[in-house]
N, C-alpha and C positions, 0 to 999 in steps of 0.2 A: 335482480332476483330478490333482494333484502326486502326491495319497496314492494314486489307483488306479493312475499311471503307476510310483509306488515299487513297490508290489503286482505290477504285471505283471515288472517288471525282478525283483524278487527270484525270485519265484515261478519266471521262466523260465531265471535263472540258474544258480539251486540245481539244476533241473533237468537241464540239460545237467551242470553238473558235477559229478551223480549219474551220470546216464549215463556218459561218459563215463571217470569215476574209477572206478568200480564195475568198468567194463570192464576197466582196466588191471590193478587191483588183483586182479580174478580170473582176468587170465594170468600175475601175478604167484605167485598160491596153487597154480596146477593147471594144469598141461599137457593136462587132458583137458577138450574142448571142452563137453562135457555140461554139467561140473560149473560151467565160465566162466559159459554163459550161464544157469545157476541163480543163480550168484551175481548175475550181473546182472539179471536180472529182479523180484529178491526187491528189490534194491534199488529197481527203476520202480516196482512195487506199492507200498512202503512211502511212499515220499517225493511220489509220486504223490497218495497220500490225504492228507498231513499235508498239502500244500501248497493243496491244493484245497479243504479243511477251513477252513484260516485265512487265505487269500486270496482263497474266494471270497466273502464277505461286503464285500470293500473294492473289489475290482477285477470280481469276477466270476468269477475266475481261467480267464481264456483259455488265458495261455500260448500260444497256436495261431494263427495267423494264420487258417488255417480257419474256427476258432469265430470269430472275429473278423468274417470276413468273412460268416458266419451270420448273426451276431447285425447286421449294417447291413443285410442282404438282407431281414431279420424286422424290420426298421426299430426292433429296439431301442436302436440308438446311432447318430449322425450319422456321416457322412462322416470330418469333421475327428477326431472322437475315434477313430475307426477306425484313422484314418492314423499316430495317433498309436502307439496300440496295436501296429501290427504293426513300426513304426520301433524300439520300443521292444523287443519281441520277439526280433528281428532279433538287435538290440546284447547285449541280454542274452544271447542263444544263443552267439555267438561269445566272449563274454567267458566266459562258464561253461565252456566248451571252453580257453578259454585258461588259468584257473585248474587245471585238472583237469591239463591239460599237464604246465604249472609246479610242479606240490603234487607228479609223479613224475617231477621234474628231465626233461623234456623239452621242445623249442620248444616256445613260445609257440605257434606255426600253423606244422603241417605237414602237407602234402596227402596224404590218404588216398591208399593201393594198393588195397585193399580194392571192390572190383569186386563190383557188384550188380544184374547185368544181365539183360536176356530177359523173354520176354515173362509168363513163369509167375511172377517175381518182382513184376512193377509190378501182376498180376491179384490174387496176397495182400496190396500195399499199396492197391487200390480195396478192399479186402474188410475192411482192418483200419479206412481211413475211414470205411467206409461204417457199417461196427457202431458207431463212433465217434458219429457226429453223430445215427444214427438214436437212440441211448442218450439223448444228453444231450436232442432233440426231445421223445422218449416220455416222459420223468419228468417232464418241465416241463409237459407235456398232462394228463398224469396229477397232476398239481400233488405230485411226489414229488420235490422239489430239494432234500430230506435226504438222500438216497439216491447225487445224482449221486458223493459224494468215493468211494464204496468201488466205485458202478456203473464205473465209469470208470476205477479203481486195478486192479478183475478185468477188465475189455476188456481192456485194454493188458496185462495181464500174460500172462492167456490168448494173446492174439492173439501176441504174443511168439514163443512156443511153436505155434501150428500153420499160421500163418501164413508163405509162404517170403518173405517180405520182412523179419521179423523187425517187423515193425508199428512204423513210423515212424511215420506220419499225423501228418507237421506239418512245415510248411514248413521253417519257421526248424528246428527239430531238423531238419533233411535237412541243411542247409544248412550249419551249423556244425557237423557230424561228419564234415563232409569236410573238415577243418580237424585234423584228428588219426588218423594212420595209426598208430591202437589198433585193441581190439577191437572198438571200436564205430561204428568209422569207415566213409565208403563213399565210394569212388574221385568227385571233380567231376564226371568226364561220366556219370554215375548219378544225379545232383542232378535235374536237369530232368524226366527220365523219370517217377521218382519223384515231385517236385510236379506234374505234366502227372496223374499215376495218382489222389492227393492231391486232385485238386480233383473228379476224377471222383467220386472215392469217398462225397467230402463231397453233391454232387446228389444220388448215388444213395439215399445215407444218409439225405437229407432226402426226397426221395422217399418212399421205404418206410413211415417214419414218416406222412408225412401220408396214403398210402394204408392204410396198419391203423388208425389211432387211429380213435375213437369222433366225432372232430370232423365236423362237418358243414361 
């Protein structure tokens, strides 16, 4: 348990503080918003697949409080290790945010302006869950869980880009990027809407899958 709890905390840490550093660092390169969130994005694809690559053989690599709560719905993990999972999540998100801060001499935690609101925004973050969970569902039916590191590196990057939420789909990353008024940040009272969108996205997502797959 220590070693898959190491595994989700690094896993989710590294993650935000890609995100998040990525962001700063590409309004640091370029004034032009295009190019920011190219930059940013190449970075969620790349670190995205390494991480899920070599952490999921130890942890599973959730990362996601989401997948998390999938995976005890599908009764692959108890209660308790669940709880565990997402406490750990949580911490990690915030503290990867707070490094990312810190590595570009700014607070530790400061509250997003960054405002993400309406109702067309929280309809691209059901849409970015929903491809989310239906992804990693279908490959596991399809018994293709080699696939999930890069299936799930191009969602999230894709979704990035045509998505107007900019494809959060994960609790904790909601949560701790309101924690940094960067580029990658989104105003507190956007937080809830967003996980309220988030959880829909994840039924939906599970949904879909079990209505196409071949399962009886």
């Amino acid at each position: 348990m220590i070693k898959k709890l190491a595994g989700e905390f690094i896993g989710t840490f590294l993650l935000l503080a890609m995100i998040v550093g990525s962001g700063i660092m590409a309004t640091n390169l370029s004034n032009d918003t295009g190019v920011q969130l190219m930059i940013n994005v190449f970075s969620i694809i790349s670190l995205l697949f390494v991480i899920i690559l070599i952490f999921g053989p130890i942890s599973g690599a959730h990362f996601n409080p989401i997948v998390t709560l999938t995976e005890l719905f599908l009764k692959r993990i108890d209660a308790f290790t669940a709880a565990l999972y997402i406490v750990t999540q949580f911490i990690a998100a915030t503290a990867g945010v707070m490094i990312a801060n810190y590595m570009f001499k700014k607070p530790l935690l400061f509250s997003s302006h960054h405002n993400r609101d309406g109702f067309p925004i929280l309809i691209g973050e059901v849409i970015a869950t929903a491809g989310l969970l239906a992804i990693i569902a279908l490959l596991r039916k399809q018994e293709k869980t080699g696939l999930i590191p890069i299936a799930i590196a191009a969602w999230i990057g894709s979704a990035c880009f045509f998505t107007s939420s900019t494809s959060f789909a994960n609790p904790a990353v909601t949560f701790a990027r309101a924690w940094s008024d960067t580029f990658a940040g989104i105003a507190p009272h956007s937080v809830l809407p967003f996980m309220l969108a988030q959880l829909i996205g994840a039924i939906l997502g599970l949904s879909i899958a079990k209505g196409i797959s071949n399962e009886r």
